[in-house]
DOLO-937845 format. One line per 10 residues: their letters; for each residue y, x, z of N, C-alpha, C, O. Coordinates in nm, 2 decimals, padded with zeros to 4 digits. Each point is the difference from the previous one (the first is absolute). Example, Ala and Ser with C-alpha at 12.3 -4.5 7.8 and 13.67 -1.06 7.14 Angstrom:
AS	-00.57/01.32/00.78/00.12/-00.09/00.00/00.12/00.09/00.00/00.00/00.10/00.07; 00.11/-00.14/-00.14/00.11/00.09/00.00/00.11/-00.08/00.08/00.11/00.05/00.01
This chain:
XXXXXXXXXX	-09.10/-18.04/-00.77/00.03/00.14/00.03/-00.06/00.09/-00.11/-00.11/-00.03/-00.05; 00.20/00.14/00.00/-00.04/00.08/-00.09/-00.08/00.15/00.08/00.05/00.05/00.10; -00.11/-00.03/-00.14/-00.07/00.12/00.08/00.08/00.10/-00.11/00.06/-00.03/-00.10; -00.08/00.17/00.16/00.05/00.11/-00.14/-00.14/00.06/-00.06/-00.12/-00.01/00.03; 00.19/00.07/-00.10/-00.14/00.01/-00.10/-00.01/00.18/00.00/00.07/00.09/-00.04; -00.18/-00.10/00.11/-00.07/00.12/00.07/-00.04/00.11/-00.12/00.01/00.12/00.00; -00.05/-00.19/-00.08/-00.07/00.04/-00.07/00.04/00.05/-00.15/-00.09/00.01/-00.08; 00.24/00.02/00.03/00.09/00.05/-00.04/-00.02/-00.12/-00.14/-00.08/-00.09/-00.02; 00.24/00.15/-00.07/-00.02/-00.06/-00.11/-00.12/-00.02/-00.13/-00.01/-00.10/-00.08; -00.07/00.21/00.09/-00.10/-00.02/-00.09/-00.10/-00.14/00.02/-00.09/-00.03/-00.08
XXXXXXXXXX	00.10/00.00/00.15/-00.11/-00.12/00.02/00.04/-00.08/-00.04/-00.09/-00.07/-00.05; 00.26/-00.01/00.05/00.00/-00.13/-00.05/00.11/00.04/-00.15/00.11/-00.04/-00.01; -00.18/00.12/-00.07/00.08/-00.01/-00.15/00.08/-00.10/-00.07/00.09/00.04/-00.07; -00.10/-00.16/00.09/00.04/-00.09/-00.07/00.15/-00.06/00.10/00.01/-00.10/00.06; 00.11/00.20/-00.07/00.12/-00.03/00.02/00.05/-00.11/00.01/00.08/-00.04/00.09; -00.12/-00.05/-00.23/00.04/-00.11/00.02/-00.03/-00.14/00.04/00.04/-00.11/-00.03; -00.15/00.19/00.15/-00.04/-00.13/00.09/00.11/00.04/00.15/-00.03/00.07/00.08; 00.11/-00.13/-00.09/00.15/00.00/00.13/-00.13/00.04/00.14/00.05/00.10/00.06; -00.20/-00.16/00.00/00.02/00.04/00.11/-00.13/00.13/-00.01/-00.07/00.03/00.09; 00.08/00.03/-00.26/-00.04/00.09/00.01/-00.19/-00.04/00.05/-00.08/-00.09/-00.04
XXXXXXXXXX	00.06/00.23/00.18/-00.14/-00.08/00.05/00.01/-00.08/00.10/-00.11/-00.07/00.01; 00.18/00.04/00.06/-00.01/-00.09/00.10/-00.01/-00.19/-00.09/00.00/-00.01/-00.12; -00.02/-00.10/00.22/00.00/-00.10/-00.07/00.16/-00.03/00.01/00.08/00.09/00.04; -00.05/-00.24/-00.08/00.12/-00.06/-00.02/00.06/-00.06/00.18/00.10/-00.07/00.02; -00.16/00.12/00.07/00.02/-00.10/00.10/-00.04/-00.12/00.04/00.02/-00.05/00.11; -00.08/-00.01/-00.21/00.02/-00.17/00.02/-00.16/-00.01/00.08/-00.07/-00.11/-00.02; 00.02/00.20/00.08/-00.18/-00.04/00.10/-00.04/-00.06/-00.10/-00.11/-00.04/00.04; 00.12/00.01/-00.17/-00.16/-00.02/-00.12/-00.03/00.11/-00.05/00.07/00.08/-00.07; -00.22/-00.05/00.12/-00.01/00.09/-00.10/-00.09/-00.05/-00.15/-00.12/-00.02/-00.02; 00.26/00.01/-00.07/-00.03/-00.07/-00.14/00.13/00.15/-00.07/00.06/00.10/00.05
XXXXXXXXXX	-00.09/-00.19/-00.19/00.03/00.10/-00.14/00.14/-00.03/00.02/00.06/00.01/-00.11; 00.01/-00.04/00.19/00.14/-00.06/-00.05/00.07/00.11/-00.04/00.01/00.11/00.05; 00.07/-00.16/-00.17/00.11/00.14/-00.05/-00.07/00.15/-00.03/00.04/00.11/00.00; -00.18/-00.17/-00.02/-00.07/00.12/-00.10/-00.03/00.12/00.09/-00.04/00.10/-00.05; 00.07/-00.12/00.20/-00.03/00.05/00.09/-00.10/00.12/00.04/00.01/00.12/00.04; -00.12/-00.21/-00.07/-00.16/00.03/-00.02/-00.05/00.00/00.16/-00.07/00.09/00.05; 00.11/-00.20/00.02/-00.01/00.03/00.13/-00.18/-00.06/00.03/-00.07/00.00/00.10; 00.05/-00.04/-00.23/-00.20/-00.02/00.07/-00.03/00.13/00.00/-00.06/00.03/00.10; 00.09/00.06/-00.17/-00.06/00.12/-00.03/00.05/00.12/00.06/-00.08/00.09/00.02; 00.23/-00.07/00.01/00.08/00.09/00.13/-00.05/00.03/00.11/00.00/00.10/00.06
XXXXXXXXXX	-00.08/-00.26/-00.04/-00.06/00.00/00.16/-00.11/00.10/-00.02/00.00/00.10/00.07; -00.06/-00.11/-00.12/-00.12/00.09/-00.01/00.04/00.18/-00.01/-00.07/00.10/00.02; 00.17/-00.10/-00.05/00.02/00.16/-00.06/00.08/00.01/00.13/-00.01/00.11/00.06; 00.09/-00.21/-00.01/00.08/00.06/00.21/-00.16/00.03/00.06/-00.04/00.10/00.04; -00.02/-00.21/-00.06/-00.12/00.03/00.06/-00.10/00.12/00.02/-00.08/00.03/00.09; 00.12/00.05/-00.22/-00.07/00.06/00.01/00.04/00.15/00.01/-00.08/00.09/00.03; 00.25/-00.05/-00.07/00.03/00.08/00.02/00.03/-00.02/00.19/00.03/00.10/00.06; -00.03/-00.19/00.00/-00.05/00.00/00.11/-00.13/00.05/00.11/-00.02/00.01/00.12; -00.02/00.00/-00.21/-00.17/00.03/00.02/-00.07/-00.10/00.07/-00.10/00.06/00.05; 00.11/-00.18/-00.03/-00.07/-00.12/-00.02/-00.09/-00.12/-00.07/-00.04/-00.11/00.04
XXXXXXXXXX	00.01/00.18/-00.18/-00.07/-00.04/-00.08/-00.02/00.13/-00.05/00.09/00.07/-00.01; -00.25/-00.03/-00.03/00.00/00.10/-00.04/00.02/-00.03/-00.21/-00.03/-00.11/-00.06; 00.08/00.20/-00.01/00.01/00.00/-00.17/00.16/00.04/-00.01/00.09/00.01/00.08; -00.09/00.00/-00.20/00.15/00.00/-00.03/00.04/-00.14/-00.13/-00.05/-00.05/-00.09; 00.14/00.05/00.14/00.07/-00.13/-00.10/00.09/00.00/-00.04/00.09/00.03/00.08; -00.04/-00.05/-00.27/00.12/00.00/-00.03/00.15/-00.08/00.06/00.11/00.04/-00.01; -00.18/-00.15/00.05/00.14/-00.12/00.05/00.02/-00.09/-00.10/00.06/-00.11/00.03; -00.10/00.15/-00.17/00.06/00.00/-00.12/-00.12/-00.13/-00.02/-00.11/00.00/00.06; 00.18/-00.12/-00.20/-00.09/-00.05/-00.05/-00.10/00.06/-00.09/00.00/00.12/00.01; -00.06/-00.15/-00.06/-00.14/00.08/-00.09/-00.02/-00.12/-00.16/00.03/-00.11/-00.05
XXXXXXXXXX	-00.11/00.24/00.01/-00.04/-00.10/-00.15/00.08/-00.07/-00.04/-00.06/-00.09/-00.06; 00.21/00.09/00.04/00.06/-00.04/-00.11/00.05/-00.09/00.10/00.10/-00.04/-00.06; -00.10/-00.04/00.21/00.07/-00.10/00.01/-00.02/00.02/00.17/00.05/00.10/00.05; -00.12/-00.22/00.04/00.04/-00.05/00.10/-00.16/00.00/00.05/-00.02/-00.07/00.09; -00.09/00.16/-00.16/-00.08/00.04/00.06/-00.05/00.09/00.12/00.06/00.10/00.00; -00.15/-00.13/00.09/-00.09/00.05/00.08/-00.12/00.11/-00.04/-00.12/-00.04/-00.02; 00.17/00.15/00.01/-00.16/00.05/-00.05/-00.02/00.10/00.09/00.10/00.07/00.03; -00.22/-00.04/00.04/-00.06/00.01/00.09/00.00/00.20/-00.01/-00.04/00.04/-00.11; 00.08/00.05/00.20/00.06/00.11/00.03/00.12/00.05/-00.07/00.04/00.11/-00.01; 00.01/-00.23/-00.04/00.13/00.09/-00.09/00.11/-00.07/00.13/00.06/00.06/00.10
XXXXXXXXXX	-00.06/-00.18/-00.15/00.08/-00.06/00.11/-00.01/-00.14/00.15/00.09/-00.07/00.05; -00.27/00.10/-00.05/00.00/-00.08/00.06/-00.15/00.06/00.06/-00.09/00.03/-00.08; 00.06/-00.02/00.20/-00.16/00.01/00.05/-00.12/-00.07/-00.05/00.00/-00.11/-00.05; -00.08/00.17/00.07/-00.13/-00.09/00.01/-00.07/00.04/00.13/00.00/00.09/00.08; -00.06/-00.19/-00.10/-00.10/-00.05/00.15/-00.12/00.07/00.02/-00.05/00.06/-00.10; -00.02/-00.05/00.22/-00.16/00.04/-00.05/-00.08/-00.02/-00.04/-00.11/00.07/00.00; 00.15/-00.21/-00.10/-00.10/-00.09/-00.07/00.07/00.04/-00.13/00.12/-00.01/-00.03; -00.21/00.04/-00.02/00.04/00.13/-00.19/00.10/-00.15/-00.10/-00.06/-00.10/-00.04; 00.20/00.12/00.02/00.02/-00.06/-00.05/00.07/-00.11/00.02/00.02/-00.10/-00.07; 00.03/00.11/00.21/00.06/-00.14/00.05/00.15/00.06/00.06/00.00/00.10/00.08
XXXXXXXXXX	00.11/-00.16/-00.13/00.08/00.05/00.05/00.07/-00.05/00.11/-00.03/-00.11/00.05; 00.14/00.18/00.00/00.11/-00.08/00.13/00.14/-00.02/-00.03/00.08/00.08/00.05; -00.03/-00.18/-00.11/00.15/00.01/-00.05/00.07/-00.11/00.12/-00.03/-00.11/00.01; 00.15/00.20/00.09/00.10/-00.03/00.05/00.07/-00.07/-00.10/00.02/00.05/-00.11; 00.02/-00.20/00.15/00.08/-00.10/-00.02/00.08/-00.07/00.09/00.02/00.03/00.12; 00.04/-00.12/-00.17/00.07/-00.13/00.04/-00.03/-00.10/-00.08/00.02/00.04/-00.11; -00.06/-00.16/00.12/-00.05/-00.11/-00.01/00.11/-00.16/00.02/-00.02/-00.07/00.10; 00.09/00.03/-00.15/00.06/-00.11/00.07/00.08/-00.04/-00.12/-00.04/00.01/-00.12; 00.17/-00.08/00.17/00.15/-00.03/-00.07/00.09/00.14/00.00/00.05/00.06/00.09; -00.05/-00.04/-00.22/00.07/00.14/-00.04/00.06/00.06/-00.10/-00.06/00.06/-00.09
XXXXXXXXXX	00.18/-00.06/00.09/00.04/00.06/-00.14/-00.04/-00.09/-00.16/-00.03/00.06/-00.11; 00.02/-00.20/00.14/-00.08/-00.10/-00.11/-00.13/00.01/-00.02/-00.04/-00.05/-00.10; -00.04/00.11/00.20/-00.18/-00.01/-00.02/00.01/-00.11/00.12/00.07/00.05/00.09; -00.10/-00.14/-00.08/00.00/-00.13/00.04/-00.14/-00.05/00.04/-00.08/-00.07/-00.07; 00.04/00.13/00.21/-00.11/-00.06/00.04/-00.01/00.01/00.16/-00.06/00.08/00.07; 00.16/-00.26/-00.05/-00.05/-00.01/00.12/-00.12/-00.05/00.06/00.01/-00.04/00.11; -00.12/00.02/-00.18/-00.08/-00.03/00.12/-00.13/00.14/00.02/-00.11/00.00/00.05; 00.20/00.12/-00.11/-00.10/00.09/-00.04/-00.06/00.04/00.23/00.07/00.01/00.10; -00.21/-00.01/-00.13/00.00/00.04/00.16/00.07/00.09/00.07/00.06/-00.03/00.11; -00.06/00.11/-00.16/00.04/00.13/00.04/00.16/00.00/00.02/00.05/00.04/00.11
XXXXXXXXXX	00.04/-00.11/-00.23/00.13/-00.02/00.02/00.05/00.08/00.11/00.05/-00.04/00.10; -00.08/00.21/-00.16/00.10/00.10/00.07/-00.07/00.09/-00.03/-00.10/-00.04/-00.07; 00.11/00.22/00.12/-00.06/00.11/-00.06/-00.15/-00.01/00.09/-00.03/-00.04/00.11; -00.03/00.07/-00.21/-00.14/00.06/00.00/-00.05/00.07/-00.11/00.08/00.05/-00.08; -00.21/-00.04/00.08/-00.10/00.05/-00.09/-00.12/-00.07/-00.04/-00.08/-00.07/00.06; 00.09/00.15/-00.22/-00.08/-00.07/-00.09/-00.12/00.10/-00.03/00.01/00.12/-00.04; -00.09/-00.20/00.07/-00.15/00.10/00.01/-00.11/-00.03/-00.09/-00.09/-00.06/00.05; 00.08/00.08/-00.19/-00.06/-00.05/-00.09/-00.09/00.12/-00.09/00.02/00.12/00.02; -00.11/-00.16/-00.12/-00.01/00.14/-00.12/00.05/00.02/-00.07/00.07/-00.09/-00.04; -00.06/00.20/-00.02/00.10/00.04/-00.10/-00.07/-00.01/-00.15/-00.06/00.08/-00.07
XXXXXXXXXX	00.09/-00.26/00.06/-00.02/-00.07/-00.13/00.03/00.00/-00.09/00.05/-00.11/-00.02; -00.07/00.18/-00.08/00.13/00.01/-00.12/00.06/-00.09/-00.08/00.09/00.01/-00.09; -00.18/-00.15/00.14/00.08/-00.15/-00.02/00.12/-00.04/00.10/00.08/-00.09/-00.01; -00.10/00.19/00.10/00.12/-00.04/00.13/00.06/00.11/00.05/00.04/00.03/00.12; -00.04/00.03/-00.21/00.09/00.13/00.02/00.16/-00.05/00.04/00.07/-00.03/-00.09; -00.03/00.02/00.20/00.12/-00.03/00.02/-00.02/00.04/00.15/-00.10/00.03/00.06; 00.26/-00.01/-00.01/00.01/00.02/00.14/-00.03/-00.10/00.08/00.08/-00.03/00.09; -00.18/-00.02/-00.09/-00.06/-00.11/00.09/-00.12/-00.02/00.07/-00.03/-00.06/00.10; -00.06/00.16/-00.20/-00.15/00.05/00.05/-00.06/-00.12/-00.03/-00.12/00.00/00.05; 00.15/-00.11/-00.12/-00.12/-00.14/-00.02/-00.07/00.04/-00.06/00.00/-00.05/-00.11
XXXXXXXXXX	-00.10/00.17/00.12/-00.14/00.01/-00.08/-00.10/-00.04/00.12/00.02/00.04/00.11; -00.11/-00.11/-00.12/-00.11/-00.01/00.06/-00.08/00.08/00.04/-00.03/00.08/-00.09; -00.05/-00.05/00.22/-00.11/00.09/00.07/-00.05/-00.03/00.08/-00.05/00.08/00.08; 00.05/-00.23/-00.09/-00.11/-00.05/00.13/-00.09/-00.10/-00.07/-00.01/-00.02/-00.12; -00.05/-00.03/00.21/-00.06/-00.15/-00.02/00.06/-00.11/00.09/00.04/00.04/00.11; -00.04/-00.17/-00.14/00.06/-00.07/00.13/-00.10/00.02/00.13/00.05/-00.04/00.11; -00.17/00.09/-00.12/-00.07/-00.02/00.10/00.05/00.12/00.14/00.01/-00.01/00.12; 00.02/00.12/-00.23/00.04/00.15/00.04/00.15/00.00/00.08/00.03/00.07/00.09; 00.09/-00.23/-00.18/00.12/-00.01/00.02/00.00/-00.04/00.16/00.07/00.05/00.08; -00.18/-00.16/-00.07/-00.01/-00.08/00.08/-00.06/00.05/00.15/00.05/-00.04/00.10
XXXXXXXXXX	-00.14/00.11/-00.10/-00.05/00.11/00.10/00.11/00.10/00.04/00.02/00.00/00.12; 00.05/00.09/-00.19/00.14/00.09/00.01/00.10/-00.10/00.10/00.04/00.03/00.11; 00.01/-00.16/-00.19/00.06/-00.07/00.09/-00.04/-00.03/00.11/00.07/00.02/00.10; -00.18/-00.07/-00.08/-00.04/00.00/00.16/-00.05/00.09/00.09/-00.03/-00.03/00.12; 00.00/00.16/-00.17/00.02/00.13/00.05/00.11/00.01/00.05/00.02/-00.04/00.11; 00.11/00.11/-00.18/00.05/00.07/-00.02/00.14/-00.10/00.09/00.08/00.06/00.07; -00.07/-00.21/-00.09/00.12/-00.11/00.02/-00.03/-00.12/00.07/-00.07/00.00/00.11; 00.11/-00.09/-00.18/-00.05/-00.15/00.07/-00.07/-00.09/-00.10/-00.01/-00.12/00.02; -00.05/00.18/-00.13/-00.07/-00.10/-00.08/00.02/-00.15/-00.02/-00.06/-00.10/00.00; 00.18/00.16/-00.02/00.07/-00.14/-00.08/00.05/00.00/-00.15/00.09/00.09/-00.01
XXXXXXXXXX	-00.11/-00.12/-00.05/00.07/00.06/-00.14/00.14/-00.04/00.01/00.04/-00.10/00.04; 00.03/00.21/-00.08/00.17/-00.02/-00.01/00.12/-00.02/00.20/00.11/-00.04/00.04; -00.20/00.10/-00.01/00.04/-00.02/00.14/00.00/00.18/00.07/-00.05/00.08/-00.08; 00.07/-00.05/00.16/00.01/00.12/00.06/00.09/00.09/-00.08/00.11/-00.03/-00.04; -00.21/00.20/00.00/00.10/00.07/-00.06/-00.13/00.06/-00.09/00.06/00.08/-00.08; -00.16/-00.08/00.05/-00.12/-00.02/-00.07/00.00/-00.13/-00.10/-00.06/-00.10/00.02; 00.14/00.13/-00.18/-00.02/-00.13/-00.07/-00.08/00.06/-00.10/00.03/00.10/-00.04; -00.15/-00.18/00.00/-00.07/-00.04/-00.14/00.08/-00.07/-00.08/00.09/-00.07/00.03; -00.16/00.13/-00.17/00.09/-00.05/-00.11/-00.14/00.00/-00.13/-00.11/00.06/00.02; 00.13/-00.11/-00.12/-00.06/00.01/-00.12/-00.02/-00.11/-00.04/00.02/-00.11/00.06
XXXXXXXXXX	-00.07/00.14/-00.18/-00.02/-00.17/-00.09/-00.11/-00.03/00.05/-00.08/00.09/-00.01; 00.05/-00.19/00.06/-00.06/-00.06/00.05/-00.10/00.06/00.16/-00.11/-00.05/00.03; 00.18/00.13/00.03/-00.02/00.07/00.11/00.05/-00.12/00.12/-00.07/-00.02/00.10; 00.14/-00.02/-00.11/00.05/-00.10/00.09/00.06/-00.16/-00.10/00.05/-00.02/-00.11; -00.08/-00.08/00.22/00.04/-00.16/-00.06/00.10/-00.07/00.09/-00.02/00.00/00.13; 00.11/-00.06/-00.18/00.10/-00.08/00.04/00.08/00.08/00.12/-00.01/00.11/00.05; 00.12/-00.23/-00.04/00.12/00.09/00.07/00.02/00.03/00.13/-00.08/-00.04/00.07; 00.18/00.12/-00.02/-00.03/-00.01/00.15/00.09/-00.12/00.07/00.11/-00.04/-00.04; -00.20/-00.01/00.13/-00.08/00.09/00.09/-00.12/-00.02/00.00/-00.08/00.06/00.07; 00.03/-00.20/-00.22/-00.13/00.00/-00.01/-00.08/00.08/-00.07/-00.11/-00.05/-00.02
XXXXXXXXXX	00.12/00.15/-00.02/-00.01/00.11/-00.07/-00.15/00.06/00.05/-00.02/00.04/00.11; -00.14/-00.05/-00.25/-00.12/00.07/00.06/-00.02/00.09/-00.09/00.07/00.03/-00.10; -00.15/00.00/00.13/-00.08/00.16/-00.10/-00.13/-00.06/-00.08/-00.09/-00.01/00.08; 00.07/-00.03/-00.20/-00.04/-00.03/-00.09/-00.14/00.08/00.00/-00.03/00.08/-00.08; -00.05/-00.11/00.19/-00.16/00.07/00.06/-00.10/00.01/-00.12/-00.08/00.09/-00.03; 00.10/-00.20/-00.01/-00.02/-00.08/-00.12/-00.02/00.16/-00.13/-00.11/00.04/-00.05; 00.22/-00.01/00.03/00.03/00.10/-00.08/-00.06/00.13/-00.02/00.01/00.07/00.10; -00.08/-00.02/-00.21/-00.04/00.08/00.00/00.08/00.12/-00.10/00.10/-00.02/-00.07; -00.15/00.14/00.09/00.08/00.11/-00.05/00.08/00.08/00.01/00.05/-00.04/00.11; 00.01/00.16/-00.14/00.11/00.06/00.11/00.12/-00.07/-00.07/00.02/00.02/-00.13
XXXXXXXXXX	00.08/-00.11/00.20/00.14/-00.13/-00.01/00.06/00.06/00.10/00.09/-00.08/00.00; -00.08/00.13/00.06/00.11/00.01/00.11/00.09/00.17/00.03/-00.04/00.12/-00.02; 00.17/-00.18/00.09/00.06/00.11/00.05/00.08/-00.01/00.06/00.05/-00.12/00.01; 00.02/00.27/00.10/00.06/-00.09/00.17/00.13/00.05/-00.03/00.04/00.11/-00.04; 00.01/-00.25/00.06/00.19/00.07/00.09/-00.04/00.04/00.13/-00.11/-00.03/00.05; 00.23/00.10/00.02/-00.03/00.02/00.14/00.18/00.02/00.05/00.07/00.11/-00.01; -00.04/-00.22/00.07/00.17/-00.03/00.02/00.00/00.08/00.15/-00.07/00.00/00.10; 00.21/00.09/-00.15/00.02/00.07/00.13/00.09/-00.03/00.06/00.08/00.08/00.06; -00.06/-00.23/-00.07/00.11/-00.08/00.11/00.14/00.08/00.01/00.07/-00.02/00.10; -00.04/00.09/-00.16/00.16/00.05/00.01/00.05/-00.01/-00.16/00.12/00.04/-00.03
């Protein structure tokens, strides 16, 4: 379903994206067709008044970047951002065993080694990943809607999948799958 667009033509400039601001239809919210639907969501969001900031919609820095109040929030923790995704088999990004395999969010710092719409910068420790998880979910790694991620933040696959206690340093950062 296409919602209309409330919020007149100045906001989505770029004509020659066909659905404009809305996404493509297809329930991913991914880049497909130049879209910009990680980054749309944030600016419905907010011309909504549900997230407070303003956001372009638009990619940033030259490409398919996340940068943190242009077009994408940050968190209360200085520097960590929140990018709306889709995660799975899609449009030839090819990852089915990714957990999440469907939309969520990527909750990471804003790394400028991982500057991409994915948020894989690190801001935890596994120790910090590991306590959040069983706060927050079921302290399982790769199970619930609370996933850890990082090099070396978690070991082996699911469903034997642990948190590397072992590890020190801040390695880690969370998906969080919103099952639709």
């Amino acid at each position: 379903m296409q919602l209309p667009c409330y919020w007149g033509g100045a906001d989505c400039p770029d004509s020659a994206v066909p659905t404009g601001c809305n996404g493509n239809g297809d329930k991913q919210i991914f880049n497909a067709d130049n879209n910009g639907e990680f980054f749309r969501a944030w600016q419905h969001l907010a011309y909504a008044g549900l997230v407070e900031g303003s956001f372009t919609g638009e990619e940033a820095g030259g490409g398919l970047y996340a940068v943190i109040g242009t077009n994408v929030p940050e968190t209360s923790i200085s520097g960590v951002k929140i990018v709306a995704r889709y995660d799975g088999v899609v449009d030839g990004f090819d990852n089915p065993n990714s957990p999440i395999n469907g939309n969520g969010f990527g909750i990471g710092a804003n790394n400028p080694a991982t500057a991409n719409p994915f948020a894989r910068g690190a801001f935890l420790t596994v120790a910090e990943a590991a306590a959040i998880d069983a706060k927050v979910d079921d302290g399982t790694v790769n199970f619930g809607k609370w996933l850890p991620n990082g090099n070396s933040c978690v070991t082996g696959t699911s469903p034997n999948s642990t948190f590397q206690l072992s590890q020190t340093g801040i390695i880690c950062y969370f998906q969080y799958k919103l099952g639709i």
